[in-house]
C-alpha positions as CSV (number, residue, x, y, z in Angstrom):
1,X,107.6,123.0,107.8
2,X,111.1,124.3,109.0
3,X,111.0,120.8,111.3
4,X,110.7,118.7,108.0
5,X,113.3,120.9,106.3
6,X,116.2,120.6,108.8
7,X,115.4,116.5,109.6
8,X,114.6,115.7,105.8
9,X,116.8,112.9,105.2
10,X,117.0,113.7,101.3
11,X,119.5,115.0,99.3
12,X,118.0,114.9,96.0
13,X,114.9,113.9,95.1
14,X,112.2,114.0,92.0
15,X,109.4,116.2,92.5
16,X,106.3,115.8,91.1
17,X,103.9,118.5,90.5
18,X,102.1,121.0,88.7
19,X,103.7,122.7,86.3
20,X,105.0,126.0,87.8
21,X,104.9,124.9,91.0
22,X,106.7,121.9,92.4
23,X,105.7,120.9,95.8
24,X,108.9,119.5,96.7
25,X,110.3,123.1,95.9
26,X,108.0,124.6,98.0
27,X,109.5,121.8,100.8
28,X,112.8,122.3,99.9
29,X,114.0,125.9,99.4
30,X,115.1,124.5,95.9
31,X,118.8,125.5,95.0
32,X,119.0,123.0,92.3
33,X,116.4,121.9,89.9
34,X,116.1,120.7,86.6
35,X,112.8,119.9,84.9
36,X,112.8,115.8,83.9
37,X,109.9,115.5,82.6
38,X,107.0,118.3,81.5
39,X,103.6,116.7,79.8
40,X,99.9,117.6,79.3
41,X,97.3,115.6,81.5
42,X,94.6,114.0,79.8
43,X,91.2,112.6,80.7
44,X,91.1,108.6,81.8
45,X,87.7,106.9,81.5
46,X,86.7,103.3,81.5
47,X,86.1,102.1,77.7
48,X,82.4,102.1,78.2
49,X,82.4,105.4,79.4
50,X,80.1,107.7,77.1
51,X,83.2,110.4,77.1
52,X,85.3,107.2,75.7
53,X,84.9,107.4,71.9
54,X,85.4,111.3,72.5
55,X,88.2,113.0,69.9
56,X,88.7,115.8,72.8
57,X,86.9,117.3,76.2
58,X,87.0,120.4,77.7
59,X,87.1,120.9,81.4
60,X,83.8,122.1,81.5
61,X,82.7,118.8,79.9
62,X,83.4,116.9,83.1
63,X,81.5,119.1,85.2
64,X,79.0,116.5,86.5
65,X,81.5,113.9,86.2
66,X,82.7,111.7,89.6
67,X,86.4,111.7,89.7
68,X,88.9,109.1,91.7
69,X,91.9,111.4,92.4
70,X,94.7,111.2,94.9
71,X,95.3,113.1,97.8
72,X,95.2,117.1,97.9
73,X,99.1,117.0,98.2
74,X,100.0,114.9,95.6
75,X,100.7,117.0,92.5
76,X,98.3,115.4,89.8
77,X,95.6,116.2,92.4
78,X,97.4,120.3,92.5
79,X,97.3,120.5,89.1
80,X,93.7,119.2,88.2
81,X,92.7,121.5,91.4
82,X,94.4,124.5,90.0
83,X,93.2,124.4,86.2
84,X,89.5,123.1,87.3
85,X,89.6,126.6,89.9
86,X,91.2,128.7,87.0
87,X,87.9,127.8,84.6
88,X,86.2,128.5,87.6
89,X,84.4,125.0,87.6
90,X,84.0,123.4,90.7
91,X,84.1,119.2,90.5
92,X,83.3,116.3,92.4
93,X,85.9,114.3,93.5
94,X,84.0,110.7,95.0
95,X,87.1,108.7,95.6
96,X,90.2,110.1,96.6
97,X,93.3,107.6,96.6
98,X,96.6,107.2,97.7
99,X,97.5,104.5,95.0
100,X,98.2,104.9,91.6
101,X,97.1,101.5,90.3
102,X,93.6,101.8,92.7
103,X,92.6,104.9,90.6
104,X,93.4,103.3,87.5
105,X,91.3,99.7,88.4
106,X,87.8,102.2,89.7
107,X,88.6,104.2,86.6
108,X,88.4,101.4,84.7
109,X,85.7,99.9,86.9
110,X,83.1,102.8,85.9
111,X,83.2,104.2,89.5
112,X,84.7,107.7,87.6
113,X,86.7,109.3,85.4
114,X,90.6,111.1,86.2
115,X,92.9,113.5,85.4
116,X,96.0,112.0,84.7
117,X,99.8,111.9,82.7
118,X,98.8,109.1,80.0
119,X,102.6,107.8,81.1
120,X,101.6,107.0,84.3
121,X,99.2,104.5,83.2
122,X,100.7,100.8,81.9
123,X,100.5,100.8,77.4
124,X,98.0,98.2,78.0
125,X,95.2,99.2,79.1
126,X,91.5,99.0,79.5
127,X,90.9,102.8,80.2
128,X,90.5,104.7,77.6
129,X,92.8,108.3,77.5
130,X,90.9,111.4,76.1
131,X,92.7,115.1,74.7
132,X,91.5,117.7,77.2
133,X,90.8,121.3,75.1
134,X,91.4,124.3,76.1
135,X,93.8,124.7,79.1
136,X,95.0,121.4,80.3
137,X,96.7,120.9,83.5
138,X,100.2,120.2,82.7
139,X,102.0,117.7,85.0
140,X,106.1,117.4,85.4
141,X,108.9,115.5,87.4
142,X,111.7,118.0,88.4
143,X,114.8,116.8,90.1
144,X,115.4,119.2,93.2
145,X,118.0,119.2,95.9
146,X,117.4,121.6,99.1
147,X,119.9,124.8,99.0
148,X,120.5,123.9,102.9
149,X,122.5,120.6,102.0
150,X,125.2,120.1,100.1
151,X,125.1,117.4,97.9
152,X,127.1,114.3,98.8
153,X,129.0,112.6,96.5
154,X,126.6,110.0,95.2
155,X,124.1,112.3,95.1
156,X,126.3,114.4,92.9
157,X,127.1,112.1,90.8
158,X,123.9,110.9,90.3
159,X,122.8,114.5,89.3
160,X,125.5,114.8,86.6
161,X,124.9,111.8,85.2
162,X,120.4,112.4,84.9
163,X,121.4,115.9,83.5
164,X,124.6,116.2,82.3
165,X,125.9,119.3,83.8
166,X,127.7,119.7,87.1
167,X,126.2,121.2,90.1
């Protein structure tokens, strides 16, 4: 990781992850950071699904589901890990993606269901979006800049103007 850290070419960038954790502050020995964007993840299943017509869900609901999920790293996939472990329910994961839109077409396909930030997913839609009870995993975007860099200019800038403060 130190070898990514000194030859990372960013300056600032948006983290996504689970909420008390950021990967990219894990990557970036964060020195600033401010929280974007902060919102409760919510069960995606194709209309025809029998969970579809569902008010709400509770993790242990989907234990014999199939799930299409990204890749371990990517912080949707951390934070349905981390709040499936914490109920101590172990899950199935069939597909695992590295696209966004794939997940949502074999979601919406039947091939499984997913964990997901409702924004991620276009307004219209085929997939229906279902309240997880209980414990949710929680999913945010936090701008982060590495305490090793300074900032340049534009990145600086661009900083003031997202947030509104000075670095």
């Amino acid at each position: 990781m130190s070898g990514y850290r000194a030859r990372s070419p960013f300056r600032l960038c948006a983290g996504m992850g689970a909420k008390g954790g950021c990967p990219a502050a894990e990557v970036f020995w964060l020195d600033v950071g401010h929280e974007l964007l902060n919102e409760t993840m919510t069960l995606a299943c194709a209309a025809d699904h029998p969970l579809a017509e569902k008010a709400s869900v509770s993790l242990a609901d989907l234990r014999d589901q199939d799930f299409v999920d990204g890749h371990r790293d990517w912080g949707i996939r951390i934070a349905s890990d981390r709040a499936f472990a914490a109920a101590g329910i172990e899950r199935h994961v069939a597909f695992e993606i590295n696209d966004l839109q794939t997940i949502l077409d074999l979601v919406a396909a039947g091939l499984g269901v997913a964990i997901l930030p409702r924004s991620l997913a276009p307004l219209r839609t085929r997939l229906r979006f279902v309240r997880l009870r209980g414990r949710p995993p929680r999913w945010n975007v936090t701008l982060v800049a590495p305490a090793h860099l300074e900032l340049s200019a534009a990145a600086r800038a661009f900083y003031e103007m997202v947030v509104g403060e000075s670095t």
